[in-house]
Residue frames as a rotation matrix with the C-alpha (Angstrom) as fourth column:
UNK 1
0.280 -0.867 0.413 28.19
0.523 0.499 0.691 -53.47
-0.805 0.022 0.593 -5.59
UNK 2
0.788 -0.175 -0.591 30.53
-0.544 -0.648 -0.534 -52.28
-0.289 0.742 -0.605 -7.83
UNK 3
0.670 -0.493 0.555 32.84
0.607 0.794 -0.029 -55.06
-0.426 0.356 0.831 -10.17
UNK 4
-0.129 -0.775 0.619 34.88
0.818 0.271 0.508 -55.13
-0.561 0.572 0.598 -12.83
UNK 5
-0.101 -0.150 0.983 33.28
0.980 -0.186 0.072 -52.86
0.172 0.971 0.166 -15.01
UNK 6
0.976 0.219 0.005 33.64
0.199 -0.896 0.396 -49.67
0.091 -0.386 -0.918 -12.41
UNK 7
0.472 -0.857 0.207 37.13
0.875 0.429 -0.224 -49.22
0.103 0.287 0.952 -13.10
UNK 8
0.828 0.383 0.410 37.47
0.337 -0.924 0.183 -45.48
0.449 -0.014 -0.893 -12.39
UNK 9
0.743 -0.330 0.582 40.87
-0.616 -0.677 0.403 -44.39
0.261 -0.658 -0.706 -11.07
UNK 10
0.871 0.198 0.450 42.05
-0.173 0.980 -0.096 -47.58
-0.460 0.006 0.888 -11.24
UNK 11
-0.147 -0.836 -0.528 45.83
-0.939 -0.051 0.341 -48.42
-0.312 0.546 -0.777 -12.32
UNK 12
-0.571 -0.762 0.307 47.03
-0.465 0.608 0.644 -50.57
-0.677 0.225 -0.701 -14.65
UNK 13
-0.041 0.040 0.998 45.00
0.537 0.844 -0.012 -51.01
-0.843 0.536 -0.056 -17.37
UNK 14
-0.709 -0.092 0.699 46.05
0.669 -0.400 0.626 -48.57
0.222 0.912 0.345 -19.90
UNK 15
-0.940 0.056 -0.336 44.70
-0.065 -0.998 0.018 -45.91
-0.334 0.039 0.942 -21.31
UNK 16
0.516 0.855 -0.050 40.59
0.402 -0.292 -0.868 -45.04
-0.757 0.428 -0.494 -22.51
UNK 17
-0.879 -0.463 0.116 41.31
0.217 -0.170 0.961 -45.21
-0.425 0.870 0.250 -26.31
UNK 18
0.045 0.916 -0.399 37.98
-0.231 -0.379 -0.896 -43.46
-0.972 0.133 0.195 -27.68
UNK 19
-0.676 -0.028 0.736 36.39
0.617 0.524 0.587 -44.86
-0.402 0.851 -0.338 -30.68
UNK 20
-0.945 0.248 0.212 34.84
0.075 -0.467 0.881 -42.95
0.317 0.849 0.423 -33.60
UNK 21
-0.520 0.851 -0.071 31.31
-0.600 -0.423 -0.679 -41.58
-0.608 -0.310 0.731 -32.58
UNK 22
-0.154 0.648 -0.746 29.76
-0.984 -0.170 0.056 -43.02
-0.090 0.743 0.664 -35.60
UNK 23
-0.616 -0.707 -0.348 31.22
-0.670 0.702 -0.240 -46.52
0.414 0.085 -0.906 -34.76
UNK 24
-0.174 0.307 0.935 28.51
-0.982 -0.130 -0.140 -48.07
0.079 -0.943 0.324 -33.18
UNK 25
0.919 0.009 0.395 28.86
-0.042 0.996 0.075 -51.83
-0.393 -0.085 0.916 -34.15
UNK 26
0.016 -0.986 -0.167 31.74
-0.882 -0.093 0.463 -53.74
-0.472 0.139 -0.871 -34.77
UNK 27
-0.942 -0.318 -0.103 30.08
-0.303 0.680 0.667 -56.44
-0.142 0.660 -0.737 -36.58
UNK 28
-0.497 0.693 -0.522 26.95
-0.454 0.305 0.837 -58.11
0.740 0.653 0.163 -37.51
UNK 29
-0.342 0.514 -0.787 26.33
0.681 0.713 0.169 -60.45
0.648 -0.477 -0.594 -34.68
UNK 30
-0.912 -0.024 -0.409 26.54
0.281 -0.763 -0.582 -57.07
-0.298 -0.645 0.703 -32.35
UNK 31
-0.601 0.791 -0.118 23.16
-0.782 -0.550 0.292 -55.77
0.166 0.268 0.949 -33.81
UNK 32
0.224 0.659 -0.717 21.38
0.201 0.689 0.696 -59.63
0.954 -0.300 0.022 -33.27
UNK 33
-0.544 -0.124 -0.830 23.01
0.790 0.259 -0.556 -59.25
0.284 -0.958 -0.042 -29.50
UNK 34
-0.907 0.328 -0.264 21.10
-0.087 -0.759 -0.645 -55.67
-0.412 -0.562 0.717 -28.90
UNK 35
-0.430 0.869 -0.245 17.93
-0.478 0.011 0.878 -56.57
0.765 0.495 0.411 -30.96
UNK 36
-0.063 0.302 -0.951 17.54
0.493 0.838 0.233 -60.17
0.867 -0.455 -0.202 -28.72
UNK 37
-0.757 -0.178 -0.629 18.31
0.626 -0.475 -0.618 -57.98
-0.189 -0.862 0.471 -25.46
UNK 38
-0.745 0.666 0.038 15.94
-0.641 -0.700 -0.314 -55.27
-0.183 -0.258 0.949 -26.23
UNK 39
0.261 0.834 -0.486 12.58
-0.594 0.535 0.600 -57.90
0.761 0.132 0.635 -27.66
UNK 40
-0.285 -0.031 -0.958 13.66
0.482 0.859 -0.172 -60.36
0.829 -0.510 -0.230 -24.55
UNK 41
-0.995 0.047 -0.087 13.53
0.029 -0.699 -0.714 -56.76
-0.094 -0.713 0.695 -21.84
UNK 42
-0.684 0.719 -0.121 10.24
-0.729 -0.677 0.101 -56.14
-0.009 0.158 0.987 -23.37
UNK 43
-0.485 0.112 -0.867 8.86
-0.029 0.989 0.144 -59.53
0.874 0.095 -0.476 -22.24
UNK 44
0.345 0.483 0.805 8.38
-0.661 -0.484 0.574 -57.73
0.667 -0.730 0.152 -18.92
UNK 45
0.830 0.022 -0.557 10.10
0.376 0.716 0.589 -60.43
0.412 -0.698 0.586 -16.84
UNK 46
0.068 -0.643 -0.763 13.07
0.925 -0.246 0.289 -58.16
-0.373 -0.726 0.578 -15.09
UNK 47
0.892 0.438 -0.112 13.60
0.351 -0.827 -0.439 -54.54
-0.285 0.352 -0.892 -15.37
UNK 48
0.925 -0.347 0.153 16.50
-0.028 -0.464 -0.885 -52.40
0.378 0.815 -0.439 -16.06
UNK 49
0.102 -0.568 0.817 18.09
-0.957 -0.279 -0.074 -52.10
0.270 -0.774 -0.572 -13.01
UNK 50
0.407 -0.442 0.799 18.46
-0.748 0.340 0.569 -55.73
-0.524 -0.830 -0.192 -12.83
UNK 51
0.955 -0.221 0.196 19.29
0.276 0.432 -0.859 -56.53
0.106 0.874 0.473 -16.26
UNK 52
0.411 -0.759 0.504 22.18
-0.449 -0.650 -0.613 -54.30
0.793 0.026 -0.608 -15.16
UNK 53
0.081 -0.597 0.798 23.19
-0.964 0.156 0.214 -56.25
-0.252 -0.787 -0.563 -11.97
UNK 54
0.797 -0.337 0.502 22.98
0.448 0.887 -0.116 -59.78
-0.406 0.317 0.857 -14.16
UNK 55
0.749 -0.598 0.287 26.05
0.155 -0.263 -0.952 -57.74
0.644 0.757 -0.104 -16.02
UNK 56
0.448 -0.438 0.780 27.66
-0.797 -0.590 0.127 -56.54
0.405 -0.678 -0.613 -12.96
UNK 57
0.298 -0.135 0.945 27.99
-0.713 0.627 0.314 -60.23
-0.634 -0.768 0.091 -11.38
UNK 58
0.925 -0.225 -0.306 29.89
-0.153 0.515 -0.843 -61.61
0.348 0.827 0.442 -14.27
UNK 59
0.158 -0.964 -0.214 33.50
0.738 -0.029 0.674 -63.28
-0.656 -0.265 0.706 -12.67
UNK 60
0.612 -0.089 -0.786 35.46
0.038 -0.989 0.141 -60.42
-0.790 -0.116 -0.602 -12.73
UNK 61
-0.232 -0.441 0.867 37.49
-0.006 0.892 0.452 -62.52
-0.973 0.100 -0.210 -15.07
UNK 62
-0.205 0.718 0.665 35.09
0.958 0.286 -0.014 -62.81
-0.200 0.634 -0.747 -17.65
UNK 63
0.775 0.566 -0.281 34.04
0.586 -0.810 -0.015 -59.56
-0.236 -0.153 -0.960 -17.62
UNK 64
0.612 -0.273 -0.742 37.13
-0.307 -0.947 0.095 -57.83
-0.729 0.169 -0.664 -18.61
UNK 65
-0.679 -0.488 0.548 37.95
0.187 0.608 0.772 -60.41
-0.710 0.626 -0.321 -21.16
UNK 66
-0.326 0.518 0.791 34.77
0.900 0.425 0.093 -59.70
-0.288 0.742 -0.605 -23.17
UNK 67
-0.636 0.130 0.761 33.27
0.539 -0.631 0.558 -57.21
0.553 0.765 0.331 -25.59
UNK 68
-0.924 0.315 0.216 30.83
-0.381 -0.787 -0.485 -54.91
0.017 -0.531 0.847 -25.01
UNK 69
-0.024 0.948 -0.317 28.25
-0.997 0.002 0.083 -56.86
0.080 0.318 0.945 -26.14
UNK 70
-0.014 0.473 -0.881 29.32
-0.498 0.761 0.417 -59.63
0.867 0.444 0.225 -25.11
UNK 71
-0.998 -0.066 0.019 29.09
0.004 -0.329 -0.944 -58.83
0.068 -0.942 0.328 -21.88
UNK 72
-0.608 0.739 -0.290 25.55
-0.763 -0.645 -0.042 -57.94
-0.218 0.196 0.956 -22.72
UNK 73
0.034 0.434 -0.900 24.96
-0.573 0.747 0.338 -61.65
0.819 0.504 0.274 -24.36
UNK 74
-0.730 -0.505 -0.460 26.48
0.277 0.396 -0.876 -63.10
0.624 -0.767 -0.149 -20.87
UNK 75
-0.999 0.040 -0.017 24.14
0.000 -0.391 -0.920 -61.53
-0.044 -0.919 0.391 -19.14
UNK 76
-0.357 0.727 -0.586 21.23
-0.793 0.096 0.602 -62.21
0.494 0.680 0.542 -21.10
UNK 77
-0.387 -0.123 -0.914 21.63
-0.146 0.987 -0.071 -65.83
0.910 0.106 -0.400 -20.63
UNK 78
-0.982 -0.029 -0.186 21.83
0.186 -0.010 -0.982 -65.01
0.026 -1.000 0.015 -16.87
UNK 79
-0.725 0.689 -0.019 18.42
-0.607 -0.652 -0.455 -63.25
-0.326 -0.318 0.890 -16.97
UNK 80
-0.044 0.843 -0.536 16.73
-0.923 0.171 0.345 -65.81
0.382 0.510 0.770 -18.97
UNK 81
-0.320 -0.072 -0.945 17.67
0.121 0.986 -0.117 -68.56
0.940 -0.152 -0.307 -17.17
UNK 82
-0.871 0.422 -0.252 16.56
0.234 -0.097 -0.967 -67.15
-0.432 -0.902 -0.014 -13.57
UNK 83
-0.511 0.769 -0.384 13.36
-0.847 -0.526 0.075 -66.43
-0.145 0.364 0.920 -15.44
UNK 84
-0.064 0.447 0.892 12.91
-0.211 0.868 -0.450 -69.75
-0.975 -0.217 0.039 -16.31
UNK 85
0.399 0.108 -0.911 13.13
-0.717 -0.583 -0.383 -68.88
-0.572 0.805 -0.155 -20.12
UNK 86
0.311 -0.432 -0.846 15.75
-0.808 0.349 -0.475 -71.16
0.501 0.832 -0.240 -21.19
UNK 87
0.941 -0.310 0.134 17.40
0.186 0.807 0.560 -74.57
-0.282 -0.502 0.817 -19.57
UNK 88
0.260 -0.932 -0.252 21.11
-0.412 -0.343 0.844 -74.61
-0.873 -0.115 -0.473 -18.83
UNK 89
-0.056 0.079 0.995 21.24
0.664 0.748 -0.022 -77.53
-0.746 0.659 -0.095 -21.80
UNK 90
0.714 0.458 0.529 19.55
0.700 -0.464 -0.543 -74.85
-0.003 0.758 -0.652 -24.28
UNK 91
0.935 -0.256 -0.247 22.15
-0.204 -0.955 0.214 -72.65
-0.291 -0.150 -0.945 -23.62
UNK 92
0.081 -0.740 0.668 24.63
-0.378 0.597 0.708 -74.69
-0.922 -0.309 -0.231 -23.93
UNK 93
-0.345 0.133 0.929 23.80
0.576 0.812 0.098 -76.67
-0.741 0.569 -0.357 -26.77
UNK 94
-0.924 -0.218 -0.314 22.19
-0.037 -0.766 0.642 -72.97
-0.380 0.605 0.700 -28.79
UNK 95
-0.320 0.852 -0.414 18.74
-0.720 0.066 0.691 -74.41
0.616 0.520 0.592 -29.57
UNK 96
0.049 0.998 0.050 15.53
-0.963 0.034 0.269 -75.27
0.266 -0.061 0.962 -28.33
UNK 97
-0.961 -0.277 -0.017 15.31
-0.238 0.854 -0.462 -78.92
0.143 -0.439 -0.887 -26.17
UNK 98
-0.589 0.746 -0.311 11.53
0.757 0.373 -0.537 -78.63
-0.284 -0.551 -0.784 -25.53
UNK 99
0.295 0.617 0.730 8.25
0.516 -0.745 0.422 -76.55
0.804 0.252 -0.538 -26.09
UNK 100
-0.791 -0.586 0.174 9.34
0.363 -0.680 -0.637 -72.94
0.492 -0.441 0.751 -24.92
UNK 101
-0.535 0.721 -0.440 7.28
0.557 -0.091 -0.826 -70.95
-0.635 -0.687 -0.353 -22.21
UNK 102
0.285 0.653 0.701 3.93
0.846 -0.516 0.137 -68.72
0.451 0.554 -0.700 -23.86
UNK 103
-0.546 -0.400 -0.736 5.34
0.305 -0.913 0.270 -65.20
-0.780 -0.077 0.621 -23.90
UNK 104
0.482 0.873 0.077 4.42
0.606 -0.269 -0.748 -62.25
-0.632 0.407 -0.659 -25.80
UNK 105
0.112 -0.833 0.541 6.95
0.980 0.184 0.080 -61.45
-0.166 0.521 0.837 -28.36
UNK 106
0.249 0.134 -0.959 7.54
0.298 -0.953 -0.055 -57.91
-0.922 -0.272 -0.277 -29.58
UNK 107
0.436 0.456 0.776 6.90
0.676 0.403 -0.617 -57.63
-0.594 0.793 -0.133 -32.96
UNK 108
-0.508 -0.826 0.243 9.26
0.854 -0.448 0.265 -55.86
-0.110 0.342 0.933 -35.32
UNK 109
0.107 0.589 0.801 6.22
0.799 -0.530 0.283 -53.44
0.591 0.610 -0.528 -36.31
UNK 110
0.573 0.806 0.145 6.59
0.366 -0.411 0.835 -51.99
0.733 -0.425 -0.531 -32.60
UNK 111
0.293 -0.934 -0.206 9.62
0.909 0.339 -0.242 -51.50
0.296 -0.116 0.948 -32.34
UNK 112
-0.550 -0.168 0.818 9.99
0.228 -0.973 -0.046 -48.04
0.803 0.161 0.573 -33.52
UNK 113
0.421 0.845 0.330 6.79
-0.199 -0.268 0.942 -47.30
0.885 -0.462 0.056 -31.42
UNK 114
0.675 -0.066 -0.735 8.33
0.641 0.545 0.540 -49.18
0.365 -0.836 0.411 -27.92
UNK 115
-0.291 -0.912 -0.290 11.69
0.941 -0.219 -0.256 -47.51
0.170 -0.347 0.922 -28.15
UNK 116
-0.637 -0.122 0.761 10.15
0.423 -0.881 0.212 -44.13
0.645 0.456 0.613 -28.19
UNK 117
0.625 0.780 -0.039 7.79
-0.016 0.062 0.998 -44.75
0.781 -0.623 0.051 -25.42
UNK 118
-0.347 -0.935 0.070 10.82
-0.471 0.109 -0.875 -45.66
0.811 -0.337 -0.478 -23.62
UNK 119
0.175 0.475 -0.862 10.29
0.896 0.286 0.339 -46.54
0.408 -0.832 -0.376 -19.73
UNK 120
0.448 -0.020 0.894 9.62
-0.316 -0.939 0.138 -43.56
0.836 -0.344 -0.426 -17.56
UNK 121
-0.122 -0.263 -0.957 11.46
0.692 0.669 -0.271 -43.65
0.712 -0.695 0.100 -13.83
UNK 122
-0.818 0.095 0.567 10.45
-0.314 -0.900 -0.302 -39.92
0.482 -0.425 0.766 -12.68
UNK 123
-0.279 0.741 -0.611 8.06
0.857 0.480 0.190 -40.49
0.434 -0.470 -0.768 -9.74
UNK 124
0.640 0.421 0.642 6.16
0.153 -0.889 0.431 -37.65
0.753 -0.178 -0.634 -8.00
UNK 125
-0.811 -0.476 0.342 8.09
-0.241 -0.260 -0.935 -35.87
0.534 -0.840 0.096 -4.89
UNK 126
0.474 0.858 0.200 6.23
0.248 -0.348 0.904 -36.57
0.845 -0.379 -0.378 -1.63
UNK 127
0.504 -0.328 -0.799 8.69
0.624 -0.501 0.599 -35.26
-0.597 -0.801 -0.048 0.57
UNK 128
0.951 -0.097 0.293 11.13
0.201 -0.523 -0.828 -32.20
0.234 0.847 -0.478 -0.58
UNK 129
0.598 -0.746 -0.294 14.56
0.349 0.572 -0.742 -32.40
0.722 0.341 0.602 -1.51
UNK 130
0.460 -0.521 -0.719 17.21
0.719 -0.258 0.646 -32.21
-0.522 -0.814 0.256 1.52
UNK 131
0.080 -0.940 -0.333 19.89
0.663 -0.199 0.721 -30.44
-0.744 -0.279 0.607 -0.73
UNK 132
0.869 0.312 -0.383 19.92
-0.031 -0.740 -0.672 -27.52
-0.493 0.596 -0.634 -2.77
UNK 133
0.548 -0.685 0.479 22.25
0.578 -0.104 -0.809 -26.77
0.604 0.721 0.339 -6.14
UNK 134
0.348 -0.676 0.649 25.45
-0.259 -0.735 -0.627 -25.14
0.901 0.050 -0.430 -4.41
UNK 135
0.647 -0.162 0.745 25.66
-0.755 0.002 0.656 -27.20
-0.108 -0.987 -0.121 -1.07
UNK 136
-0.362 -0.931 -0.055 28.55
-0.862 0.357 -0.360 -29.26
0.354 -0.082 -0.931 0.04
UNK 137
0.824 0.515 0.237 27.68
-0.532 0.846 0.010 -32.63
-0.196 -0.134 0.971 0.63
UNK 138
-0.630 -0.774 -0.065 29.50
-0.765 0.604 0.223 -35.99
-0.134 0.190 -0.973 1.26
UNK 139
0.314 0.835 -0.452 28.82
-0.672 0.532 0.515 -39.34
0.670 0.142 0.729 0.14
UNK 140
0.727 0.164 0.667 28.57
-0.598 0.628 0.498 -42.56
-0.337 -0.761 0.554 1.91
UNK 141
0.061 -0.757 -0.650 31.16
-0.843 0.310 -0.439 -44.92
0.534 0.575 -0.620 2.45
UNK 142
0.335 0.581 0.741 29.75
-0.562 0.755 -0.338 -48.31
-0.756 -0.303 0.580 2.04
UNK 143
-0.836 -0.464 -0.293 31.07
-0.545 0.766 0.340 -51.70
0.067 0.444 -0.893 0.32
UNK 144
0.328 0.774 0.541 27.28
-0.495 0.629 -0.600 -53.82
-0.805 -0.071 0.589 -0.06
UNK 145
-0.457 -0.393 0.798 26.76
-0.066 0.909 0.411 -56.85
-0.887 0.135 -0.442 -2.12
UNK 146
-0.075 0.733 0.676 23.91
0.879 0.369 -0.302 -55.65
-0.471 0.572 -0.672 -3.98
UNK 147
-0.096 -0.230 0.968 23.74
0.933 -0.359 0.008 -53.67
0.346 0.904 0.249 -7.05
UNK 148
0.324 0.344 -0.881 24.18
0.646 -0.761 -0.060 -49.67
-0.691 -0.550 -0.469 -6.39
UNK 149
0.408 -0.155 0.900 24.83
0.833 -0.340 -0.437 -46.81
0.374 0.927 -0.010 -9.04
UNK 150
0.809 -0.587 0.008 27.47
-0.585 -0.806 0.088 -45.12
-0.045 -0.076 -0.996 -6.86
UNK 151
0.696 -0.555 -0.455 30.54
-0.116 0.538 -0.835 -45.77
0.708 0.634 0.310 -7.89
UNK 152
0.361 -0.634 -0.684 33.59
0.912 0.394 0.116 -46.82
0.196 -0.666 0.720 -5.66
UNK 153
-0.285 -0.918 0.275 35.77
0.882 -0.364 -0.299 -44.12
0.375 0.158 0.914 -6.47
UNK 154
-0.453 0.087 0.887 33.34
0.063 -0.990 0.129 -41.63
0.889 0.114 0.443 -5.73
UNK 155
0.460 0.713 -0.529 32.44
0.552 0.237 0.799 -42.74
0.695 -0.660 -0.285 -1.94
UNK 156
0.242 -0.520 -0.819 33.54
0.921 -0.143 0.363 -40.63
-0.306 -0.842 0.444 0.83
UNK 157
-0.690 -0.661 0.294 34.26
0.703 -0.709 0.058 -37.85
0.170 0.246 0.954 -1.20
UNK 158
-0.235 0.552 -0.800 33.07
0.463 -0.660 -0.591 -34.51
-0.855 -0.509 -0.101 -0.70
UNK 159
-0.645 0.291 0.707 31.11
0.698 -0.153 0.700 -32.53
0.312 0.944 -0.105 -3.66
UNK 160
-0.893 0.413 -0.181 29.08
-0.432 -0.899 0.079 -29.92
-0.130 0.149 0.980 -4.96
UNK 161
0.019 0.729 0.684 25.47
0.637 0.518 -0.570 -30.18
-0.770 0.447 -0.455 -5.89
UNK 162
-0.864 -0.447 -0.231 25.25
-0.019 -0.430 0.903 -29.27
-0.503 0.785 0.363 -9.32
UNK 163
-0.667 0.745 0.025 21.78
-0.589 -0.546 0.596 -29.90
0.457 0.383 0.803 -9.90
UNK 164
-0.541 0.487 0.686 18.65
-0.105 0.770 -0.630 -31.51
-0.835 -0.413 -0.365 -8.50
UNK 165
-0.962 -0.036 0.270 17.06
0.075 0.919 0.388 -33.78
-0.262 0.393 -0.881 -10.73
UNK 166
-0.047 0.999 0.000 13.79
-0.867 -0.041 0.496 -34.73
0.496 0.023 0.868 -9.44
UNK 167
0.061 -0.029 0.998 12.61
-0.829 0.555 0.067 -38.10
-0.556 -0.831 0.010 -8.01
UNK 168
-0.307 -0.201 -0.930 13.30
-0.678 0.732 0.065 -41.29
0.668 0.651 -0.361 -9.91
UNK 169
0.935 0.039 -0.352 13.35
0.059 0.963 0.263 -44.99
0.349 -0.266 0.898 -9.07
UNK 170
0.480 -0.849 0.220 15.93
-0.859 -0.406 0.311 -46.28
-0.175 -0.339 -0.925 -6.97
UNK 171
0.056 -0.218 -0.974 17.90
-0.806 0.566 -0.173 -48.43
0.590 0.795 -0.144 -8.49
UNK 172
-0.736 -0.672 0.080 19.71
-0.526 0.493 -0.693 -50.02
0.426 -0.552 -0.717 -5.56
UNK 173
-0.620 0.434 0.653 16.35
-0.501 0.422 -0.756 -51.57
-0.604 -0.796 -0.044 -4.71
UNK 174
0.463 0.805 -0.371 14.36
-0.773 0.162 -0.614 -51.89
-0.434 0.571 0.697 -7.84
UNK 175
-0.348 -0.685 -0.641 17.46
-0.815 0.558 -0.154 -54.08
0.463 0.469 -0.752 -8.92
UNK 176
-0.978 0.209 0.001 16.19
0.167 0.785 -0.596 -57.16
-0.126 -0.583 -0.803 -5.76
UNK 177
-0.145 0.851 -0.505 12.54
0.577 0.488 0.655 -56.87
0.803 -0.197 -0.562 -5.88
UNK 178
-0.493 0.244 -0.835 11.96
0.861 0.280 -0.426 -54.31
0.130 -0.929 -0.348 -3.19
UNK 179
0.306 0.556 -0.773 10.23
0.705 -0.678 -0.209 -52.09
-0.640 -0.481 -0.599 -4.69
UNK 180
0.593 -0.005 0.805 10.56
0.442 -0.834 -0.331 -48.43
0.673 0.552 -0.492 -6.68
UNK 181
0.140 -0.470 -0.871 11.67
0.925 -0.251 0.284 -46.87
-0.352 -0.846 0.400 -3.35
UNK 182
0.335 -0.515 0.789 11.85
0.562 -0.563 -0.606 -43.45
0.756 0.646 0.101 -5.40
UNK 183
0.049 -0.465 -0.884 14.45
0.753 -0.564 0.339 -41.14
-0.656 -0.683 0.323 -3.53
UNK 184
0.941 0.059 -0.334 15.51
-0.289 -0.377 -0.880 -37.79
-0.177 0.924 -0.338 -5.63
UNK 185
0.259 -0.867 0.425 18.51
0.932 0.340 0.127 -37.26
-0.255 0.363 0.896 -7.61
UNK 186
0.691 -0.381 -0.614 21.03
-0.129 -0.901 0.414 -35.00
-0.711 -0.207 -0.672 -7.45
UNK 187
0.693 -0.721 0.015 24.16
0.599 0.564 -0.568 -34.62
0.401 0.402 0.823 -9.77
UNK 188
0.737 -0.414 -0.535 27.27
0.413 -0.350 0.841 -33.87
-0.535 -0.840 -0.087 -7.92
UNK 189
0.907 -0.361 0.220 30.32
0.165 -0.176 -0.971 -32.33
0.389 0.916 -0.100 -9.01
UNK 190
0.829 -0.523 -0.197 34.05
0.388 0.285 0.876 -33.30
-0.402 -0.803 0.439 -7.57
UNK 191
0.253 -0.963 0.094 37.69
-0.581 -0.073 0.810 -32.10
-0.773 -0.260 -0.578 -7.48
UNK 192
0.428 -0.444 -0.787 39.87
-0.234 0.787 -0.571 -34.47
0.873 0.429 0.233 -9.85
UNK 193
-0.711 -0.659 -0.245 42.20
-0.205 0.528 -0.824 -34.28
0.672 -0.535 -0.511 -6.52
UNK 194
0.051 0.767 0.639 38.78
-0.994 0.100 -0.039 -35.02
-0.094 -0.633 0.768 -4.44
UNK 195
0.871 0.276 0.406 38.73
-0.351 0.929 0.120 -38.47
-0.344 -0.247 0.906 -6.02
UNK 196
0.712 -0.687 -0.146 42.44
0.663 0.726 -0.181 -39.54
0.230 0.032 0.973 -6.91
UNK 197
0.825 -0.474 -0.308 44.46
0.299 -0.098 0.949 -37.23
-0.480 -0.875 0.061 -4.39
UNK 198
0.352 -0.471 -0.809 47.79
-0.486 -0.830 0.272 -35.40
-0.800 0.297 -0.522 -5.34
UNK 199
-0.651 -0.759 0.031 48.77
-0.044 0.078 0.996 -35.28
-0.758 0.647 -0.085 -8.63
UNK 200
0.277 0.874 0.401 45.14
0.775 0.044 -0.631 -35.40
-0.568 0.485 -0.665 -9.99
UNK 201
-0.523 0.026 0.852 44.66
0.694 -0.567 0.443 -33.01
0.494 0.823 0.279 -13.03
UNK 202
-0.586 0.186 -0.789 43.96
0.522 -0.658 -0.543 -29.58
-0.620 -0.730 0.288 -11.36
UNK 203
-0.709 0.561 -0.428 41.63
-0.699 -0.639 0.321 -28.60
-0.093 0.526 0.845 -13.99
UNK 204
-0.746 0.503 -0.437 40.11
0.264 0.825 0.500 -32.03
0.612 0.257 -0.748 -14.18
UNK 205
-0.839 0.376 0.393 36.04
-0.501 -0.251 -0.828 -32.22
-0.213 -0.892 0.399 -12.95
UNK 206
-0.929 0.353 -0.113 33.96
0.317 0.915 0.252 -35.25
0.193 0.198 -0.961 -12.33
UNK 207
-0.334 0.875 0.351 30.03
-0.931 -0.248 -0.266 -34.84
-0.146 -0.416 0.898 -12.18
UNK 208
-0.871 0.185 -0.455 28.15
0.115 0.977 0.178 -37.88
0.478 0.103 -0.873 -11.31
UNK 209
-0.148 0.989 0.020 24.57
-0.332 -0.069 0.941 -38.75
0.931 0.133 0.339 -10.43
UNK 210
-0.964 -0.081 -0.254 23.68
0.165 0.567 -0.807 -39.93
0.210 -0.819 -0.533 -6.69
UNK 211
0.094 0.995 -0.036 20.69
0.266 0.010 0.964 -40.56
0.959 -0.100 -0.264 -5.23
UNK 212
0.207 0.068 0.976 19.79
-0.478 -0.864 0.161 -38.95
0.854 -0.500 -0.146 -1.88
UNK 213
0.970 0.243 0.010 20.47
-0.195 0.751 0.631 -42.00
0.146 -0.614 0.776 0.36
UNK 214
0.323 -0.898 0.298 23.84
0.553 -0.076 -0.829 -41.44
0.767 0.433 0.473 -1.28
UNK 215
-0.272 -0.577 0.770 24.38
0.348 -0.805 -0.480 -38.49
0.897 0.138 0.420 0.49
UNK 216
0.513 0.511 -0.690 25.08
0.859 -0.289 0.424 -36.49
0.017 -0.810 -0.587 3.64
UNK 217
0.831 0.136 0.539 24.90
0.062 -0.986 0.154 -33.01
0.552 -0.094 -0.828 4.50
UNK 218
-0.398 -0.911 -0.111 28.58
0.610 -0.172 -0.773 -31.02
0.685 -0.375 0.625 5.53
């Protein structure tokens, strides 16, 4: 799926007003909402790719009414309650109703150390890659319920490859439980009038990631 917050091409909602590089909170509580989000991820009870589809499945509603981060806090909630983490009550109510589950916290010392470790998603190849840097390629054009990291705007269209990658996780599974599935990854590169048709900026070019399931061969 793609919601609310794939918005690509899309009329009516104004312009993309860029904000100052350097800008990277807008207040105080922002830095407790990414601290709690990264020391709750690192709990090990959901990965990335479906911390990202508890954001995605916010009413569309909701989702373009709230911050960036609080979008992020919204979706928390979501993740710790299907975990079992918190009770709707506790959420509700901001504080603690009952002895909490035994977890292993992430300790401020290990911070520095965690983030820098990151999470790897590069898996070996055991098959080699269908498409090469300079072929034409379309993607699929599919409407699914569950979480995928191609975007609307860019289905059906035709593209370049622009580079191959390597093999990764795939999201569009690792998001449900079914698995790594690694496929590779390509990044494509489109037309402006490829994905929004006449009157696009004729100098304008879009490069986006796809994974190889994404994609057939012209």
């Amino acid at each position: 799926m793609n919601g609310a917050q794939d918005l690509g091409g899309m009329m009516g909602f104004g312009r993309v007003i860029p904000e100052p590089e350097a800008e990277i909170f807008h207040g105080e509580w922002e830095k407790r909402a990414l601290a709690v989000t990264l020391a709750a991820g690192a709990l090990g009870r959901w990965n990335i790719d479906i911390s990202r589809h508890a954001r995605e499945t916010l009413p569309p509603g909701e989702y373009l009414t709230s911050s960036y981060y609080e979008i992020w806090v919204k979706g928390l909630e979501k993740l710790l309650l299907q975990a079992g983490l918190v009770t709707p009550d506790e959420i509700r109510d901001g504080r603690a109703q009952g002895p909490g589950q035994p977890v292993t916290p992430l300790a401020a010392g290990q911070v520095d150390a965690a983030l820098a470790r990151g999470t790897p998603y590069d898996r070996p190849a055991t098959a080699p890659a269908r498409f090469a840097v300079g072929e034409r390629v379309r993607t699929r054009r599919f409407n699914t319920a569950h979480h995928t990291r191609l975007p609307r705007y860019a289905r059906g269209r035709e593209g370049v490859v622009e580079a191959v990658r390597g093999v990764f996780v795939f999201p569009d599974s690792h998001a449900h439980g079914g698995g790594e599935a690694p496929q590779w990854l390509y990044t494509l590169r489109f037309t402006g009038e490829e994905l929004w048709g006449e009157g696009a900026d004729p100098t304008l070019e879009v490069s986006i990631d796809a994974w190889e399931s994404y994609l057939v061969g012209l």
